[in-house]
C-alpha positions in Angstrom: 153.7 83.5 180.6 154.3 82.5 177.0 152.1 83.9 174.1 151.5 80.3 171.5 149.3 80.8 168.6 147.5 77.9 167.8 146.0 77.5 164.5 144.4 74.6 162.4 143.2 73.7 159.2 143.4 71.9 155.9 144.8 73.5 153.2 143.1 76.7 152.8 143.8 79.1 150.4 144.1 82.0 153.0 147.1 79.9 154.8 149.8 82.3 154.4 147.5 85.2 155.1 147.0 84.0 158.6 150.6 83.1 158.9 151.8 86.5 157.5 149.6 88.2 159.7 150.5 86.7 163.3 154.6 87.3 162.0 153.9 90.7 162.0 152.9 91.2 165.3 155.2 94.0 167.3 155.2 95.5 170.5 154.7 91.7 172.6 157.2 89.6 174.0 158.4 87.1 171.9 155.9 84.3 170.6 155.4 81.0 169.2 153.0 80.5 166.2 151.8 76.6 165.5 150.5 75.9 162.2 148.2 72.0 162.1 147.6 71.9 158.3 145.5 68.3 158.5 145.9 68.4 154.6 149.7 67.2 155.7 149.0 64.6 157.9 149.2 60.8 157.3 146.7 59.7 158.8 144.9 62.9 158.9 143.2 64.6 162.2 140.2 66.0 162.6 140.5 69.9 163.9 140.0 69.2 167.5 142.3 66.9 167.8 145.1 68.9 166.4 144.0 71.3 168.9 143.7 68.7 171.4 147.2 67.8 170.7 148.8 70.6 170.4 147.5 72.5 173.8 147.9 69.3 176.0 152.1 69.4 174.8 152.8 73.5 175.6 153.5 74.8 178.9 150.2 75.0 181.6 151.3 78.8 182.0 150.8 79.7 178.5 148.7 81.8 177.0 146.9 80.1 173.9 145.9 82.5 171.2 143.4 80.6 168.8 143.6 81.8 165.3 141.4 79.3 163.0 144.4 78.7 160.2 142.0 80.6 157.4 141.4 83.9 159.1 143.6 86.2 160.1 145.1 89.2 162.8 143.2 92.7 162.2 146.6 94.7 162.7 150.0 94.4 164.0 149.2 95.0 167.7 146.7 92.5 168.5 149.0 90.6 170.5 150.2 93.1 172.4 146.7 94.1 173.2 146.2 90.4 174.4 149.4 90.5 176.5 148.0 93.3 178.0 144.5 92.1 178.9 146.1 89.0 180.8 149.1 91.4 182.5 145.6 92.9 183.6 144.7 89.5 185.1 142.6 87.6 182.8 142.7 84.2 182.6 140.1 84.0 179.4 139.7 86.6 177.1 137.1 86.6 174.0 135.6 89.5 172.1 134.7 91.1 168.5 135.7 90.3 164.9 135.1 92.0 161.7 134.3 89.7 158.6 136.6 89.9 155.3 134.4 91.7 153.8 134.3 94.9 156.2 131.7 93.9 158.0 131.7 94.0 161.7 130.2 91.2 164.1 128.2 92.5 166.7 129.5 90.7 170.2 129.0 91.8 173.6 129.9 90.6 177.0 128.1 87.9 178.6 125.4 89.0 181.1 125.0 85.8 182.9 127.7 82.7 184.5 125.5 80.1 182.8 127.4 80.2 179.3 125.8 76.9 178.2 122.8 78.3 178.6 123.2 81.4 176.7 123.4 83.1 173.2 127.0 82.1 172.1 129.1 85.2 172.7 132.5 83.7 173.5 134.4 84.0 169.6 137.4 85.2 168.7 139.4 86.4 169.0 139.8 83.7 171.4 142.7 83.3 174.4 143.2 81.5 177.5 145.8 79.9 179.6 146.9 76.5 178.5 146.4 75.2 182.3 142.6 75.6 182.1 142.6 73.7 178.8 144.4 71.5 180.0 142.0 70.5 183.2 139.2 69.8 180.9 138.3 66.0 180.9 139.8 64.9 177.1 136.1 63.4 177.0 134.4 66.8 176.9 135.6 67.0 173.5 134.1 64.4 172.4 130.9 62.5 171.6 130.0 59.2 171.3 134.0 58.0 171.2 134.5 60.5 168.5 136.3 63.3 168.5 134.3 66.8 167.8 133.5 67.7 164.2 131.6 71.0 165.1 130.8 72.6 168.7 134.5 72.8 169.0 134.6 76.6 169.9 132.0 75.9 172.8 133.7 72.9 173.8 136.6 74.8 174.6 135.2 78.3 175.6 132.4 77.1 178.2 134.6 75.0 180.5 137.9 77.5 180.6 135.1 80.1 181.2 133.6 78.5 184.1 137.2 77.8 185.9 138.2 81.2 185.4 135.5 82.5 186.9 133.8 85.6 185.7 136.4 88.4 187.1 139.2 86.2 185.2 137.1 86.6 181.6 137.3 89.7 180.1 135.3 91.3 177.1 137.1 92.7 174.4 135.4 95.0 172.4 138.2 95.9 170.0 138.2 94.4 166.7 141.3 91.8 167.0 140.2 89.5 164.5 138.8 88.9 160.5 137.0 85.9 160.1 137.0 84.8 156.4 133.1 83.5 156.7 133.5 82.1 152.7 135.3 79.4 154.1 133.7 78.6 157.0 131.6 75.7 157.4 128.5 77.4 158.4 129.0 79.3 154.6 129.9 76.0 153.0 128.1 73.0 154.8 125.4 70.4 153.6 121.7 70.8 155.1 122.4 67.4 156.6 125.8 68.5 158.0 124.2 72.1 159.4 122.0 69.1 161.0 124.9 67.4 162.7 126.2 70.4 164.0 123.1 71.0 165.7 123.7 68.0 167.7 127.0 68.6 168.7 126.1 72.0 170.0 123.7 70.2 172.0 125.9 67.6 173.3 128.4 70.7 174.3 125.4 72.4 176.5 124.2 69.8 177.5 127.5 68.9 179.8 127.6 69.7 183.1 129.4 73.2 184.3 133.0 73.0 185.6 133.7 74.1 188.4 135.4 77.3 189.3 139.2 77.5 190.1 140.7 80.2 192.9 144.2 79.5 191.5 145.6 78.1 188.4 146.6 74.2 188.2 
């Protein structure tokens, strides 16, 4: 097992933050950080494509680390922590975040198996191997031919989720992770875009469960 950080974005002004934070990482094995900036690309992605992209290329026994490329690592041991949770024998691992301004998001662990369902839980810090990514029909991240402009978190948590099983997903309740909400879309969209997310995250539950894997691809 190989730790990747995958991060995407376009151009934000927190780039290097997030970069200089995932360099600094010590006591893990050694790891691979890849940085999408879409504000480089000719023709330029969307965000789950690049993510799309990026996962279907690495090896299935990786461990994908998501880092959104505008927030950043809450200290210098998160990976290790993370190596440690899948050492434990997690397949999927989600958990708690504090926002950039000190603020801490209040997370818990999901009390049911029917995610889609459910009050979303599963944020980041986000990680998972790149084999149950990887099984996941390219269409599921999709909708009406398009690729995902919003939902993408949910389009990619509920279906590793359900082939891990619950046993395989594990609740972190450590901080791992600062989310830079100012630049979020939820901080920064349109009424009419807020709108169009609505319907992706519908689409997203709206899709049947996957089913559960005893081994990994």
């Amino acid at each position: 097992m190989k730790l990747t950080v995958v991060s995407t974005a376009i151009a934000p002004p927190t780039k290097q933050r997030c970069i200089d934070s995932i360099d600094a990482q010590k006591g893990c094995s050694p790891f691979v950080h890849i940085y999408v900036d879409a504000a480089e690309q000719e023709p330029r992605l969307n965000a789950m494509e690049n993510m799309w992209r990026t996962i279907m290329m690495l090896d299935p026994t990786d461990i994908v680390v998501q880092v959104d490329g505008d927030d950043w690592l809450a200290h210098d041991r998160v990976l290790a922590k993370v190596e440690e949770m899948h050492a434990a024998g997690a397949w999927v691992t989600y958990g708690s975040f504090a926002f950039a301004d000190g603020r801490r998001g209040h997370m818990y662990e999901y009390p049911t198996t029917e995610y889609r369902k459910h009050l979303w839980l599963a944020t980041h810090l986000k990680t998972f191997r790149a084999a149950l990514f990887q099984s996941v029909p390219k269409e599921r991240f999709m909708m009406n031919g398009q690729w995902l402009e919003h939902a993408r978190d949910l389009a990619t948590m509920f279906p590793v989720m359900e082939q891990a099983g619950p046993e395989r997903c594990t609740f972190c309740p450590e901080v791992l992770y600062v989310y830079n909400f100012s630049t979020s879309n939820e901080f920064n969209a349109r009424v009419e875009d807020l709108m169009y997310e609505q319907k992706c995250v519908a689409h997203v539950r709206g899709q049947e469960p996957m089913a559960r894997l005893e081994a990994l691809p």
